[in-house]
N, C-alpha and C positions, 0 to 999 in steps of 0.2 A: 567543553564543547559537547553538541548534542549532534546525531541527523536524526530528525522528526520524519517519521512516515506519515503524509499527507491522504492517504489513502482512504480515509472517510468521505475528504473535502473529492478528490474524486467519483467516488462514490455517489454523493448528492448530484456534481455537474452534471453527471451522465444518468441521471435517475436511474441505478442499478443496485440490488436488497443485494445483501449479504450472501441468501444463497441463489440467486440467478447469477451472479459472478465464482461463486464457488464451484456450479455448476461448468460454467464457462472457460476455466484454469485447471479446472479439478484439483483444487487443493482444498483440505478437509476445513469443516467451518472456522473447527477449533484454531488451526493457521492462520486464517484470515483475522479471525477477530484477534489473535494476538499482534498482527499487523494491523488492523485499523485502529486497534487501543496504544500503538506504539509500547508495547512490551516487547518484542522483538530485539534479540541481539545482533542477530545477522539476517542473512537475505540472499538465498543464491540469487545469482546470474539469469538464471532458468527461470525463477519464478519471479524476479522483477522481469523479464522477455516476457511471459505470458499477462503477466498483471499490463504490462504496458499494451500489450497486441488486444486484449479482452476491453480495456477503455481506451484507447486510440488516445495514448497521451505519451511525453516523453518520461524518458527516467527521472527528470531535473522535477516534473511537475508532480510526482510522489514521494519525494525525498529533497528533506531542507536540511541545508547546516546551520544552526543555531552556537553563537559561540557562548560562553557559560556564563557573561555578564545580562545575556538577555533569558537564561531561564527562570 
């Protein structure tokens, strides 16, 4: 099983670059872009609340469960 961070595909909907959201959350590029690359092993609480509050979207719409026969 996977959870994929959708966070690019957000990114596009709401036409926002990498650093006018980094700006927005203030979390450093280098974070972001390992959350848009889905390199990330975890994820506070904290910074999926600002991720979601910075694109007006839920938690459900940046994070998918993929189970392991679909990777």
């Amino acid at each position: 099983m996977a959870i994929l961070v959708n966070l690019d595909v957000m990114m596009a909907k709401r036409k926002i670059s990498l650093n006018e959201l980094s700006a927005m959350v203030d979390i450093s590029l280098a974070n972001l872009s390992i959350l848009k690359n889905n390199k990330c092993r975890a994820i506070r609480f904290s910074t999926l609340n600002a991720l979601c509050r910075a694109l007006g979207c839920q938690p459900s719409d940046l994070l998918e469960y993929v189970p392991d026969e679909d990777i």
